[in-house]
C-alpha positions, 0 to 999 in steps of 0.5 A: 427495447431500451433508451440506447440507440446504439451500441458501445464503440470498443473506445466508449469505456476510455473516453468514460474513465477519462471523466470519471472523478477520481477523488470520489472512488479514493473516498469510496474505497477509504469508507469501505475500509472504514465500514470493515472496521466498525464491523469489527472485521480487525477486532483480532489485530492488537494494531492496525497498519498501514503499508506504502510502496511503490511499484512500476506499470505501464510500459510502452516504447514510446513516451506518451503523456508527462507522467510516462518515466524513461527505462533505462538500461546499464548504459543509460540508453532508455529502451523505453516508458512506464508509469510510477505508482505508490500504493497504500493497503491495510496490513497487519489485520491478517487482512490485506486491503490496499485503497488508495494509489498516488502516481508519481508526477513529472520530476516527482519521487516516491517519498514525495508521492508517498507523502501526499498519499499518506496525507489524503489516506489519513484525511479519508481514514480519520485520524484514529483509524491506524497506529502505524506505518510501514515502508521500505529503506527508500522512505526512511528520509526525515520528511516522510517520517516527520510526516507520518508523526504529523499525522498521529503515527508511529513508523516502522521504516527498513534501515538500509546503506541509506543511512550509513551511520546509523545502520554501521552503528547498529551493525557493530553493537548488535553484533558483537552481543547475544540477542535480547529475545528468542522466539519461534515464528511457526517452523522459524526460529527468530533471534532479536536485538532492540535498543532505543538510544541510538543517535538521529542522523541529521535533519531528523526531528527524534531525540533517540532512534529505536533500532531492531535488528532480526535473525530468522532462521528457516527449517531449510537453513536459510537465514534471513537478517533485516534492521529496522529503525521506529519511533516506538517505545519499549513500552509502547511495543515489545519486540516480537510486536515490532519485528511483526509489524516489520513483516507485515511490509511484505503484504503490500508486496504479496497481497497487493502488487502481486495480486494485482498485476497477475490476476486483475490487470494492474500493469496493462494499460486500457486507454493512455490517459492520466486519469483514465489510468488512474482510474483503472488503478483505484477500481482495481484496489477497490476490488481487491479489497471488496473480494476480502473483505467478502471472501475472507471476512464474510461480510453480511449482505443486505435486505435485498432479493438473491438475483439471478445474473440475467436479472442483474443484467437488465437491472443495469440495463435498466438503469442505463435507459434511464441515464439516457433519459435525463440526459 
């Protein structure tokens, strides 16, 4: 009936992923996003973040290509391979909407693969597009936040033992006096210390660095502390709006590792190959990120005819004759 002489052998979608560009899917997804904005789907978000993490998929016993990176357990002894993986996602919208994944290359790191995605994420967005970037303690080193200012951001990184001084000298003020602010955050009652003179440690290009540190204390009695260090002015951005960009780190995590791997297959591994894999990631973000924006933002669909499913079926059938055709 078709162009097709044959059926698709169980291999037919690895072998296409390995010839896929994945460059034109990164500029796909960042138009989407893009779009979402123009259409005023963050119209209600004072500031618009970006979030970088990163995260491990693809295991397998036995090294298969060069991005594969060794597990190891407490004896060192590796038990076995993965692949590393940095992602970046929308975040402080009430919109999660992860677009883009940089690997970790042979001998790479996740502040180095962080860096180069931050740089093509910005080049696709616009510079305007964001205000800031949220990360965890393992990204607060000067050259990823030296490039996060180089690209028109301000960053709000996780302030850990990483940075002994800084994080000792944080601990000893901020402990030894009342809080600056307390706020209620729903059932939670929040505590804030803010001050904006500590000094930078070495390498670190800023003047002074800006310290916030939390107390949230939860109906159940739990209490949950965290430091967190910026280049946001007080003038810029109050507290309350800090410690709300620092908790919108955890839509990353929830929203997009965590959807990602449990309900659309982020960590199985389809076809061992660098760019069949990489492939498999970016169209995984971009689903995730087209399903929110539908389900959650409702976005207008266009002139086109309702179809039925079948139709949709023989529309791509169709289509496909066609391909073979030109061939």
């Amino acid at each position: 009936m078709f162009a097709i002489r044959g059926s698709f052998g169980d291999d037919t979608l690895g072998y296409f992923t390995e010839r896929l560009a994945a460059d034109s899917l990164r500029v796909a997804a960042a138009g989407v996003v893009r779009q979402a904005k123009r259409n005023k789907a963050f119209e209600e978000s004072r500031w618009i973040g970006l979030a970088i993490d990163g995260t491990g998929a693809g295991r397998s016993r036995e090294e298969r290509c060069d991005e594969c990176r060794p597990t190891r357990n407490k004896k060192k002894e590796i038990i076995g391979y993965r692949h590393q993986v940095v992602m970046v996602s929308v975040v402080g919208t009430m919109l999660a909407l992860p677009f883009d994944v940089e690997p970790y290359g042979p001998g790479d790191s996740e502040y180095s693969a962080g860096q180069r995605l931050l740089r093509r994420a910005m080049k696709n967005l616009g510079r305007k597009f964001a205000d800031y970037v949220v990360v965890d303690g393992e990204f607060a080193t000067a050259p990823f936040v030296h490039t996060v200012g180089d690209e028109g951001l301000k960053v709000v990184a996780r302030l850990k033992g990483n940075l002994p001084e800084l994080y000792e000298a944080a601990q000893r003020r901020f402990t030894s006096r009342s809080p600056d602010q307390k706020f209620r955050d729903g059932d939670d009652r929040v505590e804030i210390w803010d001050a904006d003179d500590f000094d930078p440690w070495t390498s670190l290009r800023w003047e002074t660095v800006r310290v916030v540190f939390y107390r949230q204390h939860k109906p159940d009695g739990t209490v949950v502390e965290a430091y967190w260090l910026t280049d946001f002015t007080k003038s810029e951005a109050g507290s309350q709006a800090i410690y709300r960009m620092a908790k919108s780190r955890w839509e990353i995590e929830n929203e997009g590792f965590n959807d990602a791997k449990n309900r659309f297959g982020f960590e199985h591994i389809c076809h061992h190959h660098t760019n069949s894999i990489l492939v498999n990631w970016l169209i995984i973000a971009l689903a995730l990120t087209l399903e929110r924006l539908y389900r959650i933002r409702y976005l207008h669909r266009g002139l086109h005819v309702v179809l039925q499913p079948i139709d949709l079926y023989r529309l791509l059938l169709l289509s496909l004759a066609v391909a073979a055709n030109s061939s």
